[in-house]
N, C-alpha and C positions, 0 to 999 in steps of 0.2 A: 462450419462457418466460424471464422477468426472475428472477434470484437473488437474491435479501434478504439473503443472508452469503455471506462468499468461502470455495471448499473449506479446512474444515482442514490438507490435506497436498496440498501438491505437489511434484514431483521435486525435488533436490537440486542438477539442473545445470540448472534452468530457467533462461534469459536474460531472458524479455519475459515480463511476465503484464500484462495487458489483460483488465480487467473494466468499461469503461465502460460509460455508459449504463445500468443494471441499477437496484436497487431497494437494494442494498447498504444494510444499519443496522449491522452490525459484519463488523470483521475478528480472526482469529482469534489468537494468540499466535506460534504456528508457521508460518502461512500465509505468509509472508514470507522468516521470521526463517531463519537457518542455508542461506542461499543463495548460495553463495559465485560464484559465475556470472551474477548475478543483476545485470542495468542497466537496467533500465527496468520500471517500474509504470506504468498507468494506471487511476487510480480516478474520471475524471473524471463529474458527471451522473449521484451517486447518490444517498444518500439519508442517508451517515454524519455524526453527531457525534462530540465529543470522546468521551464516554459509548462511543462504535463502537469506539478504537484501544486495543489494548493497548500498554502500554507496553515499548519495546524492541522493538519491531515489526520493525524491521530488522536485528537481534541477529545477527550473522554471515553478515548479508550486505553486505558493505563493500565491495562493489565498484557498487551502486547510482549510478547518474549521474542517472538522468532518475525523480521526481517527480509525475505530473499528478493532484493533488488538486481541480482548481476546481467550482464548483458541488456544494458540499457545502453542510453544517449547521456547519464548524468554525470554532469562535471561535479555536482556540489552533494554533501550528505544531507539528506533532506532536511528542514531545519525542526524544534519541536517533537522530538523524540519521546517517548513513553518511558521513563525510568526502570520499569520491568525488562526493557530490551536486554535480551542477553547474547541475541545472535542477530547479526547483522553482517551478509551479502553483498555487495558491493561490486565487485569485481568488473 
C-alpha cells in the first residue's frame, strides 16, 4: 500500500525517514519539523507540489544533511533550508 501524505508525527530522535516511491501530495507541518537528530530525508518518486510543503518544514531540525526531493511536481526550492544541508536532490 502506497501513502498519499507522510504520518503527521514521528519520533523526536528519528535520524532517516525514507518515504520514497509512494503517492505523497502533502507533507505535514510537524512531520519533519522539531528533529533535532534528524539527517537524511527521502522524498524522492512521488507525487508532491509546492501547494504539498508547508513552510519551515524543517523548523528544528538543523542538523539535516541529506535532501532527495527529485521526481516531484516542484517548481520552487523549498523555502527555510537547514544550514547542515549538504546534499540536495531536486531533479
Amino acid at each position: 500500500m502506497q501513502l498519499t501524505a507522510a504520518p503527521r508525527h514521528l519520533p523526536p530522535s528519528l535520524v532517516s525517514a525514507d518515504f520514497a516511491a509512494n503517492q505523497l501530495t502533502k507533507i505535514f507541518p510537524n512531520t519533519f519539523g522539531q528533529k533535532p537528530a534528524l539527517k537524511s530525508v527521502y522524498l524522492h518518486n512521488n507525487k508532491l507540489t509546492d501547494a504539498g510543503l508547508p513552510e519551515s518544514m524543517f523548523n528544528g531540525s538543523d542538523n539535516l544533511e541529506i535532501l532527495i526531493m527529485s521526481s516531484n511536481f516542484l517548481r520552487y526550492v523549498p523555502k527555510d533550508l537547514p544550514t547542515a544541508l549538504n546534499r540536495l536532490h531536486l531533479k
